[in-house]
C-alpha positions as CSV (number, residue, x, y, z in Angstrom):
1,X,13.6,123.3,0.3
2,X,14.2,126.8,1.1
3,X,14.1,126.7,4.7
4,X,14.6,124.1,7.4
5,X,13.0,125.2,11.2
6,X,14.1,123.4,14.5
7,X,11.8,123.5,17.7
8,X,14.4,122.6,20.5
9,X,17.2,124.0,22.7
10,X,19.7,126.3,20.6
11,X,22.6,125.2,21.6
12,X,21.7,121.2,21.0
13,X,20.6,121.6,17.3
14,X,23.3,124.0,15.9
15,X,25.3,121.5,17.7
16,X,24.2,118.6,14.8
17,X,24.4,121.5,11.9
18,X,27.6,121.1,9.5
19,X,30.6,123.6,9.2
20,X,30.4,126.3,7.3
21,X,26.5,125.8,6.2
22,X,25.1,129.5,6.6
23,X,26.1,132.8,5.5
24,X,24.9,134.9,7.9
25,X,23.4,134.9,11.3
26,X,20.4,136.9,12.2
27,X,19.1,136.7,15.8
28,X,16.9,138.2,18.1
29,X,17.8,136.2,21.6
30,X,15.8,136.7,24.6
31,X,17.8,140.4,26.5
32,X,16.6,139.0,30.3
33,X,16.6,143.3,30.9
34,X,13.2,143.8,31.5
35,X,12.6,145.4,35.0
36,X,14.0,147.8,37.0
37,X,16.0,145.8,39.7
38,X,18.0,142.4,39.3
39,X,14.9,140.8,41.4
40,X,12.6,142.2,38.3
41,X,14.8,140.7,35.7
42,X,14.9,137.4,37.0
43,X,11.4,137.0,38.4
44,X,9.0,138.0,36.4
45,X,8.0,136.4,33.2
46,X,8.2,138.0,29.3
47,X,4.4,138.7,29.3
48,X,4.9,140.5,32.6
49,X,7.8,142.9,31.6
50,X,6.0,143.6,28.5
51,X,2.7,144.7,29.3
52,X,1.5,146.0,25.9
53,X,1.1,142.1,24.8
54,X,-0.3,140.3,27.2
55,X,-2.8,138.7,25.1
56,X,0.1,136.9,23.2
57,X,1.7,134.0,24.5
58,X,5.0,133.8,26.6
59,X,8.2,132.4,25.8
60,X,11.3,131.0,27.7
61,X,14.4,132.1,28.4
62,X,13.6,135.9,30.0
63,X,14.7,135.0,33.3
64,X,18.9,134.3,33.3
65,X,20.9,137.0,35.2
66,X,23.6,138.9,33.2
67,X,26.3,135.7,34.0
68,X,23.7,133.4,32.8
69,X,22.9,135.9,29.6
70,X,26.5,136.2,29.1
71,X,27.3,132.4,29.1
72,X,24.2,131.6,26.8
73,X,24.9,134.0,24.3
74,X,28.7,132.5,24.2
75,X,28.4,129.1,23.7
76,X,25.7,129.7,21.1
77,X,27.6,132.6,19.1
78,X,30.5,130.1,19.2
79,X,28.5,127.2,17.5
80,X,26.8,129.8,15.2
81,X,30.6,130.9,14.1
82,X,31.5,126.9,13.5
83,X,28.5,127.1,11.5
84,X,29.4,130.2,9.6
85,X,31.3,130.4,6.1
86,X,34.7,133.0,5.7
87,X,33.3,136.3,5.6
88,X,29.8,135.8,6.9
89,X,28.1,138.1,9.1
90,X,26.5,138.0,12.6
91,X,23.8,140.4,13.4
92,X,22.8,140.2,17.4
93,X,19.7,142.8,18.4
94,X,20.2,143.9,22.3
95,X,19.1,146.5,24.2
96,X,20.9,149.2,25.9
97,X,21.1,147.7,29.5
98,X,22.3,144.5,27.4
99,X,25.0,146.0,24.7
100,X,28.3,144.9,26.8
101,X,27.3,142.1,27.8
102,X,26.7,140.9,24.5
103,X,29.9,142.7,22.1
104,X,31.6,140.6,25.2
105,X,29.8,137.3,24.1
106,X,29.9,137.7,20.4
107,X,34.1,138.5,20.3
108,X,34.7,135.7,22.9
109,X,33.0,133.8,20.8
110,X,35.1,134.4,18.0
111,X,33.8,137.0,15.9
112,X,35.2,140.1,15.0
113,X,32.6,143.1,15.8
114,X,32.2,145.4,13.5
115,X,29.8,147.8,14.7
116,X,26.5,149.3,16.4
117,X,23.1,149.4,14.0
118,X,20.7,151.4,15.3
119,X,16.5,150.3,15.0
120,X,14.9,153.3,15.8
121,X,10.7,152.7,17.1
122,X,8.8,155.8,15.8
123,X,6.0,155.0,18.5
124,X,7.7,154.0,21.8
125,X,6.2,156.3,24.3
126,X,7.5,159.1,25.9
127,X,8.6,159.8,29.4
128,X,8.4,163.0,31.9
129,X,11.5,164.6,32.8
130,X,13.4,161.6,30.8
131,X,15.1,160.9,27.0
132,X,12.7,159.0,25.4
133,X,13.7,155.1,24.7
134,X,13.1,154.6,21.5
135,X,16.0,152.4,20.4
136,X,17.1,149.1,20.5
137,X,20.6,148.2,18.5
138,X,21.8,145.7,16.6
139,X,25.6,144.3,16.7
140,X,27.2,143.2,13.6
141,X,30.0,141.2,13.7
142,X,32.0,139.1,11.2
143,X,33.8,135.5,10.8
144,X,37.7,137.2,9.5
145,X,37.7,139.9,6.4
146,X,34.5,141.4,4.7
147,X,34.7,140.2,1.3
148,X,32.5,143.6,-0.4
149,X,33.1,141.2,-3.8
150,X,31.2,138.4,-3.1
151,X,28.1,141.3,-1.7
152,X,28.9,144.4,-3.3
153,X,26.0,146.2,-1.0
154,X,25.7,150.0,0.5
155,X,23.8,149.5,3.8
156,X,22.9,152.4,6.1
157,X,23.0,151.9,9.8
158,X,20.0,153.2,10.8
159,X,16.2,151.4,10.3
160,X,12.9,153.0,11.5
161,X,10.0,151.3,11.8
162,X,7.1,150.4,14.4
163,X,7.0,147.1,16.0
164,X,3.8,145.1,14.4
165,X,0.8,146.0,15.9
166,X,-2.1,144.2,13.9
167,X,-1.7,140.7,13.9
168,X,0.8,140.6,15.8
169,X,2.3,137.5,16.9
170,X,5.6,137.3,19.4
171,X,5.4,139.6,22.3
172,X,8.9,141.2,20.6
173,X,8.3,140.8,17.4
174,X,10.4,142.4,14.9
175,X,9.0,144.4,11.8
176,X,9.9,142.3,8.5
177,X,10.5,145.4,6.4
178,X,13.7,146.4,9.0
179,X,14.5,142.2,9.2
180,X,14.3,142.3,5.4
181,X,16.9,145.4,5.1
182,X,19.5,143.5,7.3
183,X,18.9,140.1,5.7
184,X,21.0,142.1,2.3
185,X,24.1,141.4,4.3
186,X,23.8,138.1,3.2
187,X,25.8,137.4,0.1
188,X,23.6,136.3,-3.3
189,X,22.2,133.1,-3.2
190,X,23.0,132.2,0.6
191,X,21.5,131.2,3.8
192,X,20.3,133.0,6.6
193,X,20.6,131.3,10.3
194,X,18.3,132.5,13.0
195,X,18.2,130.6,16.4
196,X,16.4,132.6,18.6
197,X,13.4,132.4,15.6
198,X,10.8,133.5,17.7
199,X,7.0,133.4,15.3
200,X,9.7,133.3,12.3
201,X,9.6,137.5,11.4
202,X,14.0,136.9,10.7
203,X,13.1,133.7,8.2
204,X,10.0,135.2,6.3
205,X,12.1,137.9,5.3
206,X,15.5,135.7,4.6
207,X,13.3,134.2,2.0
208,X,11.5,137.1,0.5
209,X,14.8,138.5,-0.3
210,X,15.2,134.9,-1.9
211,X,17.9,133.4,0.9
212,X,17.2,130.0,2.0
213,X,16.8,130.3,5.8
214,X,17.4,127.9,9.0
215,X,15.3,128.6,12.1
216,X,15.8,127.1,15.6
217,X,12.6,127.9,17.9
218,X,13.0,126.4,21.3
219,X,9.0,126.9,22.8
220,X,6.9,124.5,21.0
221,X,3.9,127.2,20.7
222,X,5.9,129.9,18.4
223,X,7.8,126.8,16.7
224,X,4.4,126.2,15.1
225,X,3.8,129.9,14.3
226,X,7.1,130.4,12.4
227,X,6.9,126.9,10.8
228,X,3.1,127.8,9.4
229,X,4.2,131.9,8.5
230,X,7.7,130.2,6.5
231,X,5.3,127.6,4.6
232,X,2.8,130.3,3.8
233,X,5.9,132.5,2.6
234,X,7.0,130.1,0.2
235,X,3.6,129.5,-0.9
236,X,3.1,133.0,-2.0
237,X,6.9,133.3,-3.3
238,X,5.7,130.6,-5.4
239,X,2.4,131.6,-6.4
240,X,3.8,134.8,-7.6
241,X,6.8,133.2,-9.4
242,X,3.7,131.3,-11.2
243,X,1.9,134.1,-12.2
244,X,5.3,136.2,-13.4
245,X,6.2,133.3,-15.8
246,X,2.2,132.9,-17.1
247,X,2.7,136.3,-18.3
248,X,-0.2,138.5,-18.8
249,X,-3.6,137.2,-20.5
């Protein structure tokens, strides 16, 4: 099977996953930055700090103060490392208000950073009398040396692209063409871990890029989104490998 998908706590299922059984690690975890005071963070709920999609459901996790962020990230990275074979990578989106907080996370928990990716949104808004805030970043990280002969890949370090606007379905949901750019990190023929899987954007484009792919989804409502978009992946991946073999009539 090409993909395996969790709906639980994080922490508790990589817990029961093997040494060294992914390649890399792709993950979009809650930032808990939303707001413009501590009180804002902490109180309000996702679908409150991000107004443009409050027809989509909400999710948990958004409310943890930066300690709280800090600690979750840690004990998760270090499980995700544990999990990791030599050489693999870790790629951790954040946003600015979140980037130290998480480079501190990801190297206490083992991994060596590596570097900044920038994912630059072509239609955030602007703002009077301010820079506009149209990037978030992405921290890549690895577990020891880079080993460029086992992936021999040229990657640039900057994606642009819109988040998903028709049909969408996670309130930060991630563009698959930029998610399927940063799942080449991954060395031929390996797996792709993602536990923060949200409505399963990281895994549908771990397996068009033919990686297997292991999601963890902890509320039950986006669990069933990403497990329903990974199945209908596959289908198609199939359906296409079909017709490519049939040949033309």
């Amino acid at each position: 099977m090409p993909f395996s998908f969790h709906q639980g706590d994080a922490l508790t299922v990589l817990a029961s996953l093997p040494d060294d059984a992914v390649d890399a690690v792709i993950t979009d975890p809650p930032y808990n930055s939303g707001g413009r005071t501590a009180k804002e963070r902490t109180n309000r709920t996702a679908k409150q700090k991000y107004s443009s999609a409050k027809d989509l459901a909400d999710f948990t996790g958004e409310n943890m103060d930066q300690r709280s962020y800090g600690f979750f990230l840690t004990q998760n990275l270090t499980e995700a490392y544990r999990i990791t074979r030599p050489s693999g990578s870790a790629l951790i989106f954040t946003d600015w208000r979140q980037l130290p907080i998480t480079s501190d996370a990801l190297q206490a928990a083992g991994w060596l950073w590596r570097g900044v990716l920038t994912w630059h949104k072509p239609a955030a808004r602007p703002q009077k009398g301010r820079f506009k805030q149209d990037c978030e970043y992405i921290l890549w990280a690895t577990k020891g040396p880079v080993d460029a002969e086992r992936n021999p890949v040229y990657l640039p370090g900057l994606y642009s692209a819109s988040q998903p606007r028709k049909g969408r379905k996670h309130i930060t949901e991630k563009p698959v063409s930029v998610m399927r750019e940063l799942c080449k990190i991954t060395a031929p023929g390996g797996t792709v871990l993602d536990f923060c899987a949200g409505s399963g954007s990281t895994g549908v484009a771990a397996l068009l890029e033919g990686y297997d792919f292991i999601g963890i989804e902890k509320t039950q409502h986006y669990a069933e989104i990403a497990a329903d978009r990974l199945t209908e992946t596959v289908r198609q991946i199939s359906t296409q490998d079909d017709f490519a073999l049939a040949g033309p009539e």
